[in-house]
C-alpha positions as CSV (number, residue, x, y, z in Angstrom):
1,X,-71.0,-113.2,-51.4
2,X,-71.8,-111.8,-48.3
3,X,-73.4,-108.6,-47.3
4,X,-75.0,-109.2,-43.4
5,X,-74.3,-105.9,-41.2
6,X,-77.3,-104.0,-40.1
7,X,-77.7,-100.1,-40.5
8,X,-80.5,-98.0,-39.8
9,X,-83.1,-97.8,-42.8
10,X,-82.8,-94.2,-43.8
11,X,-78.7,-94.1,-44.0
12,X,-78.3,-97.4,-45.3
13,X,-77.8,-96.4,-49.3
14,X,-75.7,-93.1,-48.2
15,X,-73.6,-95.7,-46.3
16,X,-73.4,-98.4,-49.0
17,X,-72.2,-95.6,-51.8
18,X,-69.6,-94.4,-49.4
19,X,-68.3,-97.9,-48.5
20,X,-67.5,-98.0,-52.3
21,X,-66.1,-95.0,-52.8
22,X,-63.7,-96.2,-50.4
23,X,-62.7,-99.0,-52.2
24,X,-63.7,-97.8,-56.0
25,X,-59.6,-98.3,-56.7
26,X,-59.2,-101.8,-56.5
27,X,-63.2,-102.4,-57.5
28,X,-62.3,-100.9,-61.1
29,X,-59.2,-103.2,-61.3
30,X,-61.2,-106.1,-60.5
31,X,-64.2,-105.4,-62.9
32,X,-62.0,-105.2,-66.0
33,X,-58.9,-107.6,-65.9
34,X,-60.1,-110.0,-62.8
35,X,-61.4,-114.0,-63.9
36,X,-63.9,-115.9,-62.6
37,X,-62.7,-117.2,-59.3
38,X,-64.6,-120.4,-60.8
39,X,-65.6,-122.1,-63.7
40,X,-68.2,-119.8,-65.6
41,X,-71.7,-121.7,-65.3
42,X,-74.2,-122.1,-67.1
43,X,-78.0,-121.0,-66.1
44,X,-81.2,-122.0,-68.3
45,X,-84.9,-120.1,-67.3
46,X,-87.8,-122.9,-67.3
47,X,-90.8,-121.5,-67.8
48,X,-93.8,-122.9,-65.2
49,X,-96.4,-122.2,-68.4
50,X,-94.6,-124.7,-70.1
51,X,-97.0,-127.9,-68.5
52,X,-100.1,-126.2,-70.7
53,X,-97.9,-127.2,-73.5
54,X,-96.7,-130.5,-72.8
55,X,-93.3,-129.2,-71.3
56,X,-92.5,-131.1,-68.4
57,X,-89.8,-131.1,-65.2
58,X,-89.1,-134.2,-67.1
59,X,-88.5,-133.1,-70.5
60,X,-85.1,-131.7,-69.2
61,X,-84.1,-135.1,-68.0
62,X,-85.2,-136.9,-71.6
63,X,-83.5,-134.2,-73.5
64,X,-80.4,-134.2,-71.4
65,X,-80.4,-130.7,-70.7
66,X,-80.1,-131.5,-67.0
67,X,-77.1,-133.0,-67.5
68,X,-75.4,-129.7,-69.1
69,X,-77.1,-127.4,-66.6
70,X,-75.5,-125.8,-63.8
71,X,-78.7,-123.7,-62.0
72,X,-82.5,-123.5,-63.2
73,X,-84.4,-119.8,-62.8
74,X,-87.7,-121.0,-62.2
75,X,-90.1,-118.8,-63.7
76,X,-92.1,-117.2,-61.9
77,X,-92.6,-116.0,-57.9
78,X,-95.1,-113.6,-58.5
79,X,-94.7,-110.2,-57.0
80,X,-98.5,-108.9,-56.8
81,X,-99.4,-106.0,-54.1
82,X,-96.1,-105.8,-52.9
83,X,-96.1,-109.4,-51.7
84,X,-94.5,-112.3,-53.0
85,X,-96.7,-115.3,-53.8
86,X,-96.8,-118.8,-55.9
87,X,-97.6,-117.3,-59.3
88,X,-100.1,-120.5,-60.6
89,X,-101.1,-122.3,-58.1
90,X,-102.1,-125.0,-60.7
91,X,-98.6,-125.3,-62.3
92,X,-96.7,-125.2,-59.4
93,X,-98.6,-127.2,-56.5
94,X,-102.0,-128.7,-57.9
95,X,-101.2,-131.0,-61.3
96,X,-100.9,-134.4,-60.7
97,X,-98.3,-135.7,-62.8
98,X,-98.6,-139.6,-64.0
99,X,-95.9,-142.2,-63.5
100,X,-94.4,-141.3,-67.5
101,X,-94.0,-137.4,-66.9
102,X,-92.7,-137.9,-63.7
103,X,-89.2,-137.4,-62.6
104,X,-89.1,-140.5,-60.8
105,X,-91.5,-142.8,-62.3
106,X,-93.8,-142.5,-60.0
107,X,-97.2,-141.0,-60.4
108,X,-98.3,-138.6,-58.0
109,X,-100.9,-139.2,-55.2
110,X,-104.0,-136.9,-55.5
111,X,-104.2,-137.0,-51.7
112,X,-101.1,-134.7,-51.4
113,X,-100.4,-131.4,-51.0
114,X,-97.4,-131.5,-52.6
115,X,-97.4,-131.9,-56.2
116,X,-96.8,-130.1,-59.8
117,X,-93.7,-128.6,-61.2
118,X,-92.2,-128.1,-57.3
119,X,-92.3,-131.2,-56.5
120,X,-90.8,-132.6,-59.6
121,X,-88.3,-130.0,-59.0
122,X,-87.4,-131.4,-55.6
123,X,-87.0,-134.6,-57.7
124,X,-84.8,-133.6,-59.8
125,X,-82.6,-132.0,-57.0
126,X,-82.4,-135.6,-55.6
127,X,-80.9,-136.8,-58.9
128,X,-78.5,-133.9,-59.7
129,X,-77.7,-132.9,-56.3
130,X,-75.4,-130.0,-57.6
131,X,-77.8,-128.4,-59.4
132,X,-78.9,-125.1,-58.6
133,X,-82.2,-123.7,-58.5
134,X,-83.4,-119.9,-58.0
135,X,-86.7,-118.8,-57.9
136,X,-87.3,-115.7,-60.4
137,X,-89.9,-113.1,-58.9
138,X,-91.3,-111.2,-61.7
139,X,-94.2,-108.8,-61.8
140,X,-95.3,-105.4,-62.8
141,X,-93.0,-102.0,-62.4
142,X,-96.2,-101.0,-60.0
143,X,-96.3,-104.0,-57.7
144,X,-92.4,-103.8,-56.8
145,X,-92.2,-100.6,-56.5
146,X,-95.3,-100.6,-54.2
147,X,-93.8,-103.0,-52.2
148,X,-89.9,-101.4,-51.7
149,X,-91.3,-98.4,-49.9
150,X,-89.9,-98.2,-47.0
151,X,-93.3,-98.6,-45.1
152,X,-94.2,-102.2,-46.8
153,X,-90.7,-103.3,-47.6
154,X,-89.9,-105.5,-44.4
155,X,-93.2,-107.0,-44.9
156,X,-92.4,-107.6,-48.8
157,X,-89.2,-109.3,-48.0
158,X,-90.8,-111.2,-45.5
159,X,-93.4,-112.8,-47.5
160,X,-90.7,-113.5,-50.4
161,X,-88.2,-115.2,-47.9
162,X,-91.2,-117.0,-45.9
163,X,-92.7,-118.2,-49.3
164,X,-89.6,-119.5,-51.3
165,X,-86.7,-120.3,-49.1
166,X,-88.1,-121.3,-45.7
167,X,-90.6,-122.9,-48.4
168,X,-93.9,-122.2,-46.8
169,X,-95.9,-122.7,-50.7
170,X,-99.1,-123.9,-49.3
171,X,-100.7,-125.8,-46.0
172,X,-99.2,-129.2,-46.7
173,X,-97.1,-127.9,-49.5
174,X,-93.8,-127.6,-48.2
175,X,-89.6,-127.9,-48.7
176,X,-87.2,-125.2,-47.0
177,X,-84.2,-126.6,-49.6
178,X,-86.3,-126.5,-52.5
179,X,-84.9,-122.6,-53.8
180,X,-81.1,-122.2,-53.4
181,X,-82.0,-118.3,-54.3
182,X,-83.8,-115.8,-55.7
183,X,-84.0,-113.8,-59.2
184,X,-85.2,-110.7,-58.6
185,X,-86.7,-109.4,-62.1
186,X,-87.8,-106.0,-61.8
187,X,-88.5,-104.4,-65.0
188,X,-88.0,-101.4,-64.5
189,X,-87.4,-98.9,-61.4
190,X,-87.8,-95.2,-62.2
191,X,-85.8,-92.7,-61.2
192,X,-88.0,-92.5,-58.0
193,X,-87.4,-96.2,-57.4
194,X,-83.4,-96.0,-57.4
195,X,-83.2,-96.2,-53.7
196,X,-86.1,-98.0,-52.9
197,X,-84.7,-100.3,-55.3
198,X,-81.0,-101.1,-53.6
199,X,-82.6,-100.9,-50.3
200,X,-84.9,-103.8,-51.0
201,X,-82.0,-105.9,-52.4
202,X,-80.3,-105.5,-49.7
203,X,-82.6,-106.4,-46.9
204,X,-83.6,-109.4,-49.2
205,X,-79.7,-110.3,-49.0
206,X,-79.4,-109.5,-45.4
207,X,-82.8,-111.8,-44.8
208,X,-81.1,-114.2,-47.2
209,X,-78.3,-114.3,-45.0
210,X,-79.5,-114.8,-41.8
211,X,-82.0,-118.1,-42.9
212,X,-79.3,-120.0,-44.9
213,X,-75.3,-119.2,-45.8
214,X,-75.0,-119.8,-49.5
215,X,-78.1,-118.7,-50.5
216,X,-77.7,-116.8,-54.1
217,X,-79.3,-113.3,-55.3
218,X,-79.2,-113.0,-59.3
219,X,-80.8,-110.0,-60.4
220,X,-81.5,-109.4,-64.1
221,X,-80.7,-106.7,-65.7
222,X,-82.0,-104.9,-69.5
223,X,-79.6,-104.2,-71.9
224,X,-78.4,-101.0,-70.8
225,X,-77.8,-99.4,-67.5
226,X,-79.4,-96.8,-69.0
227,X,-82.5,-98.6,-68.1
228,X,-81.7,-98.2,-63.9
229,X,-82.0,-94.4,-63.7
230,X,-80.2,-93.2,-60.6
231,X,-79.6,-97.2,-59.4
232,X,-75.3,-97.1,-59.1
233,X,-74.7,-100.8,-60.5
234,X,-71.3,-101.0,-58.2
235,X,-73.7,-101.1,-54.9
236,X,-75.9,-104.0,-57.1
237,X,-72.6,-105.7,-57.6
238,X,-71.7,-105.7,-53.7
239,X,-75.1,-107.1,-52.9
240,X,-75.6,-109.2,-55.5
241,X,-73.8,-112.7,-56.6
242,X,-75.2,-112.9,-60.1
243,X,-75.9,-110.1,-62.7
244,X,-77.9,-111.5,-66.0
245,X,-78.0,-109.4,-68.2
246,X,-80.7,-109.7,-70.9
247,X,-78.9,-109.4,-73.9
248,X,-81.9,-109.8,-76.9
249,X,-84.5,-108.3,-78.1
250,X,-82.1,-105.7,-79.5
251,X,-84.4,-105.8,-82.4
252,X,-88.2,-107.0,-83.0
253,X,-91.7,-107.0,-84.1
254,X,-91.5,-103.4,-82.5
255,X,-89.2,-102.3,-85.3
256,X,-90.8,-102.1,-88.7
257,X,-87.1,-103.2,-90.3
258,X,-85.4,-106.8,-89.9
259,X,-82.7,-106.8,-88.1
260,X,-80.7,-109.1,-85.5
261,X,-82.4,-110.2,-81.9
262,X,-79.4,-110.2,-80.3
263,X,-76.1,-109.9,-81.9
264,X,-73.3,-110.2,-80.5
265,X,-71.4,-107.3,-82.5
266,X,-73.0,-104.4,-84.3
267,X,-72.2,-101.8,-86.5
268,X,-75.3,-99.4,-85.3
269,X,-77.8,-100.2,-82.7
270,X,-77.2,-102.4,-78.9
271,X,-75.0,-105.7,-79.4
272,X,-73.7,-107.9,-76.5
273,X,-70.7,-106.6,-76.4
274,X,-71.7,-102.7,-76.1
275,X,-74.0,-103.8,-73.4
276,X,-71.1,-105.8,-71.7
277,X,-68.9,-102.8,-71.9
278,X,-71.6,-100.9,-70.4
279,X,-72.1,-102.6,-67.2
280,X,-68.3,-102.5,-66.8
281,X,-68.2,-98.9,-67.0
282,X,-71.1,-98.8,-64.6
283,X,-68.6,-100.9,-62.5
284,X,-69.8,-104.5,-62.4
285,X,-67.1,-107.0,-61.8
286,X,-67.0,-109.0,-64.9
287,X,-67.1,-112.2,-63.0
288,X,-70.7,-111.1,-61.5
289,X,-71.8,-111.0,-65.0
290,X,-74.0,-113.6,-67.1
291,X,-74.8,-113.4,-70.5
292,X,-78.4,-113.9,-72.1
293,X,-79.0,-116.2,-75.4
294,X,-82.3,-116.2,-76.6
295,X,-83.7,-119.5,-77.2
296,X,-86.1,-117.9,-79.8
297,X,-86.8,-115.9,-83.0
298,X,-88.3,-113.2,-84.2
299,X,-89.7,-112.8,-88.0
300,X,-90.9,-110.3,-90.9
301,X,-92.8,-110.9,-93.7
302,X,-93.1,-109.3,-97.4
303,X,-89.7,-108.6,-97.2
304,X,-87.5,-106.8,-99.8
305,X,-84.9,-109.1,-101.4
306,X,-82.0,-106.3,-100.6
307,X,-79.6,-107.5,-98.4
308,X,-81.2,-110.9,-98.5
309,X,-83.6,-109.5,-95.9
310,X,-81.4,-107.9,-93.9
311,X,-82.0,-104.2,-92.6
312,X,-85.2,-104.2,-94.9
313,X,-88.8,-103.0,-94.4
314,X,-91.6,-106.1,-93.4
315,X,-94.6,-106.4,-91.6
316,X,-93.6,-108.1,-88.2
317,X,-94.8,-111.7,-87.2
318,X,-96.2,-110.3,-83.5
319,X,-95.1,-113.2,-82.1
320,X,-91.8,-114.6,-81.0
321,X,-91.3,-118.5,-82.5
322,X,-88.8,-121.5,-80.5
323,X,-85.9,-122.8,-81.9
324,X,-87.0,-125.5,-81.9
325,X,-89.5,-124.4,-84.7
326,X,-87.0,-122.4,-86.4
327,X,-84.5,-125.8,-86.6
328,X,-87.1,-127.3,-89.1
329,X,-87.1,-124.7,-91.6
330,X,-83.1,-124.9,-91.4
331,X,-82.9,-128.4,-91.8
332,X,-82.8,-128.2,-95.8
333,X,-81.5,-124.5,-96.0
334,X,-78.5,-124.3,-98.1
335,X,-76.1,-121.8,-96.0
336,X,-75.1,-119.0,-98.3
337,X,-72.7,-115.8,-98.3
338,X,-74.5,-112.9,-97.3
339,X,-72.0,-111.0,-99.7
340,X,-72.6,-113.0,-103.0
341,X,-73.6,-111.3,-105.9
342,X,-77.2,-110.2,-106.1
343,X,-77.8,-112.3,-109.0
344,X,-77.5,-115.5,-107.2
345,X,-80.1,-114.7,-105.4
346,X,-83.8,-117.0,-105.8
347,X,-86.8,-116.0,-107.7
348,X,-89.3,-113.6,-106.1
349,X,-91.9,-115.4,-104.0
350,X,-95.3,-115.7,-104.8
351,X,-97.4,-112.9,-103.8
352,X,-97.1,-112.0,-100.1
353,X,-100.1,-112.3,-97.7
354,X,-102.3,-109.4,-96.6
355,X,-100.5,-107.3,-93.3
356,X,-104.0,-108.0,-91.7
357,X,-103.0,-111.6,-91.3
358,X,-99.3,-111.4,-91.2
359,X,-99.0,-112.1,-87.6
360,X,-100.9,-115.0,-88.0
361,X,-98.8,-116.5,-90.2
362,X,-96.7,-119.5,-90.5
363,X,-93.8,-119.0,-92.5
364,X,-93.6,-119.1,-95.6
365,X,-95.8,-117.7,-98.6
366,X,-92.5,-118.8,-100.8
367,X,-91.8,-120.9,-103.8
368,X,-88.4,-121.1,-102.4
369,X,-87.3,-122.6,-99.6
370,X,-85.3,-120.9,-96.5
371,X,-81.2,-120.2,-97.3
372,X,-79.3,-119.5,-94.1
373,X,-77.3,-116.3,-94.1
374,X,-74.9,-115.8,-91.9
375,X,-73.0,-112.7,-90.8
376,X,-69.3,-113.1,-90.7
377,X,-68.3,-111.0,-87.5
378,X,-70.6,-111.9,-85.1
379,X,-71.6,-115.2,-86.5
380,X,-75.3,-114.3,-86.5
381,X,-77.7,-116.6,-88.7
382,X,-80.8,-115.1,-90.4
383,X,-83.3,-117.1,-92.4
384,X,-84.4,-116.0,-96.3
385,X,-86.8,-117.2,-98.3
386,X,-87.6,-114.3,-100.7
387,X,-90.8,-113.4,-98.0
388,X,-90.4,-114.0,-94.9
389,X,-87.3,-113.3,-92.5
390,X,-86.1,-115.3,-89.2
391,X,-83.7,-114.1,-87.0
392,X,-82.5,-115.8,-84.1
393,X,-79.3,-117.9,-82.7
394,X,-78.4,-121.4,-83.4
395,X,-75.7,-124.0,-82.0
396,X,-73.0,-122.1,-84.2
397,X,-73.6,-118.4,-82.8
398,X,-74.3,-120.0,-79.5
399,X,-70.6,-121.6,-79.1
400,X,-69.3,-118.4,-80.6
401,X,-70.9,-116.3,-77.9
402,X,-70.0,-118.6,-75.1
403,X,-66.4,-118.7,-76.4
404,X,-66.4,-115.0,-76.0
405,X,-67.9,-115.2,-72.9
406,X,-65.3,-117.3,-71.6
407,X,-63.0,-115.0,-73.3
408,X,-64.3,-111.7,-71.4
409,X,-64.3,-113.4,-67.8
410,X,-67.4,-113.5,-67.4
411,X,-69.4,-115.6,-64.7
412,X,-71.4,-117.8,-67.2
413,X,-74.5,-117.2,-69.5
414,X,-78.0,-117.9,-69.4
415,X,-80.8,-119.0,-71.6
416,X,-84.0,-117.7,-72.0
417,X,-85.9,-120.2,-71.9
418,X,-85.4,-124.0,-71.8
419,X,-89.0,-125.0,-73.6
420,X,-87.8,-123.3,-76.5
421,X,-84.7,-125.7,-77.2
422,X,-85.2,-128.8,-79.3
423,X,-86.4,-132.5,-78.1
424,X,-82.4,-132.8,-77.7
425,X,-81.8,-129.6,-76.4
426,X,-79.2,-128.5,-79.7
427,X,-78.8,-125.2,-78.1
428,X,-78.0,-126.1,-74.6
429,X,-75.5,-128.7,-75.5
430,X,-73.8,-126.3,-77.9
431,X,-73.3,-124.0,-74.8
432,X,-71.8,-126.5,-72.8
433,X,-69.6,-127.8,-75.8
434,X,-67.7,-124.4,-75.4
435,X,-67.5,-124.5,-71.3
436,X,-66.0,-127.7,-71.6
437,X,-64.0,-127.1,-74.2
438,X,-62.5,-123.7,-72.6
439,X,-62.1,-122.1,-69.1
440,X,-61.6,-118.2,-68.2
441,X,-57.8,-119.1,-68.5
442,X,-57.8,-120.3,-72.1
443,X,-56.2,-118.0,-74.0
444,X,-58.7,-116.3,-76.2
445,X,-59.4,-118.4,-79.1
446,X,-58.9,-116.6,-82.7
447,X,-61.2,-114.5,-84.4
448,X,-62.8,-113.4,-81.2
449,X,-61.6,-109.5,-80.7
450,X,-60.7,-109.0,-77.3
451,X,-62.3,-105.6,-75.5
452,X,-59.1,-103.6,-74.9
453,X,-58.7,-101.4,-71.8
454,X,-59.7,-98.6,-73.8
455,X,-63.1,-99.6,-73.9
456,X,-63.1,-100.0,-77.7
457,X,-62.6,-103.3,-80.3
458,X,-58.9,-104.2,-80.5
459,X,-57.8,-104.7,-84.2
């Protein structure tokens, strides 16, 4: 996408609504019925925290998930005082990584500048030379906006296009083809912020332009666009190439019921597909779009037995728990129909611990082990064990959310975040089953409702 013509500062949004009005006719077309002009992709978050827990560059050659990746959102840039920086130093530039967590089985030399998660990055660029990777700028609501007034804004997008693509990280530590993007991840601009907000993606883009052709702008997005008060998301759309939406947390540890992260149908409550349908009212060209899969769960515990779980009151586990902790208690989990008859259902469990110390937890408190519900429309699993509830998404409600995907047009989806898969990365490789198995002209496989022009859930 391109987006490199100069206008003066102060009528440079009035300019940029009225360039759409002009073409709003063929932009609507486009955003509902046009496909990807390519193959929809598929985008995974790695998380630079990960090396305090043993989660290496490497680990996503060993687990294979580089092979089924098309682009890596490194997390994080930091955006602190309205300037972009290296987030952790540490992580980033300073570990030296030995010879068997190295990329290329080499250990690094102590003497250089250049080390930690970058510069296995840059290694693993050299083995998958098609792979993607974007730098994702996150900090507070404060610090961006801070930076996106008009008075510190050149300077902001300065020091994010000085930092991360000319690749200025540190004296000695440096590679100007290390980013192939950014992420901007501003959670969220207030009403105040709206223009401040498409002014400052649009000077990054122009800035973006004028270093390096190619260079890709995602920009995540919440659930709603709801969440962008007074941001038109056509205008995003125009200067953006990616829009990833962050379809979970739809329910939590914030809710004192049990419910479904992030489903990809509901009844009540935000789903994928409401939020989808939202951003294409709003006018975002369905191709722009990425989905979000959550690569985590969330759980309850002294559950009521009603519903197996489901919809029921519990005292929240505050913290979110990996897949790849969530496989295990699946392993021996007999799946069962949500719908059976209430008295197949197990014994009560023994006495539930204290709320105190509910967030502390490890599941489970049970006599029983976990049964695996599932929920027939949107393929959702939760976990039961008469206690303690799991919800999350596993390799079946993955491929069925990436076949819709496909389905809807969409540009791709994206995972939040890789550390959180298995050893073999199960997730990931479900994801890619379904891109390989289908492209945006497939004709939509069966028992996936199509969204019908009228914005509602065909029959």
């Amino acid at each position: 996408m391109s987006f490199s013509f100069f206008i003066p500062n102060g009528i440079r949004a009035a300019v940029l609504t009225s360039l759409f009005a002009l073409h709003a006719g063929g932009f609507q077309a486009r955003a509902a019925d046009a496909p990807a002009g390519g193959e929809p992709i598929l985008v995974g978050y790695f998380g630079q925290w990960g090396v305090y827990d043993h989660f290496f560059v490497k680990n996503l050659l060993t687990s294979g998930a580089a092979d089924q990746l098309d682009q890596i959102n490194y997390s994080q840039g930091a955006v602190r005082g309205g300037r972009c920086s290296v987030a952790d130093p540490n992580a980033d530039l300073n570990l030296t990584f030995h010879a068997e967590d190295s990329i290329d089985g080499i250990a690094d030399n102590p003497s250089n500048a250049f080390r930690g998660n970058f510069h296995q990055l840059a290694a693993l660029k050299k083995r998958f030379p098609h792979l993607k990777i974007l730098i994702s700028l996150e900090g507070s609501p404060n610090d961006f906006a801070a930076g996106a007034q008009p008075a510190r804004r050149s300077a902001f997008v300065a020091s994010c296009i000085d930092t991360f693509i000319r690749g200025h990280f540190a004296p000695g530590a440096e590679d100007a083809n290390l980013f192939d993007g950014i992420d901007v991840d501003w959670e969220y601009p207030k009403t105040e912020d709206a223009a401040n907000y498409i002014e400052f993606l649009t000077q990054l883009r122009e800035a973006m332009n004028m270093v390096r052709p190619g260079l890709l702008l995602s920009v995540a997005v919440g659930a709603s666009p709801r969440m962008y008060p007074g941001v038109d998301m056509r205008v995003v759309s125009y200067i953006a190439d990616q829009i990833g939406m962050m379809n979970y947390d739809y329910t939590g540890p914030w809710n004192p019921k049990t419910g479904f992260l992030a489903p990809l149908y509901s009844n009540s409550g935000g789903s994928v597909e409401r939020s989808l349908l939202a951003y294409r009212e709003a006018g975002v060209p369905s191709n722009q779009l990425l989905m979000g899969m959550p690569f985590y769960g969330y759980g309850w515990q002294q559950v009521g037995s009603d519903g197996h779980g489901l919809f029921q009151q519990g005292h929240a586990i505050h913290e979110d728990r990996p897949y790849s902790f969530l496989e295990t208690l699946t392993t021996s989990a007999p799946a069962l129909d949500p719908d059976a008859d209430d008295d197949d259902d197990p014994p009560p469990a023994t006495p539930p611990v204290s709320p105190a110390h509910a967030g502390e937890k490890r599941p489970t408190t049970a006599a029983q082990p976990f049964a695996i519900y599932r929920d027939p429309r949107s393929q959702a699993p939760w976990l039961y064990d008469g206690n303690t509830f799991w919800t999350f998404d596993d390799p079946t409600s993955i491929r069925f959310k990436v076949q819709f995907a496909i389905e809807q047009h969409l540009g791709g989806v994206m995972a939040w975040e890789l550390s959180e898969d298995t050893a073999r990365a199960t997730l990931l490789r479900a994801a890619r089953s379904s891109l390989q198995r289908h492209s945006a002209a497939n004709r939509p496989d069966v028992g996936i409702p199509a969204i019908s022009a009228d914005k509602t859930l065909a029959p």
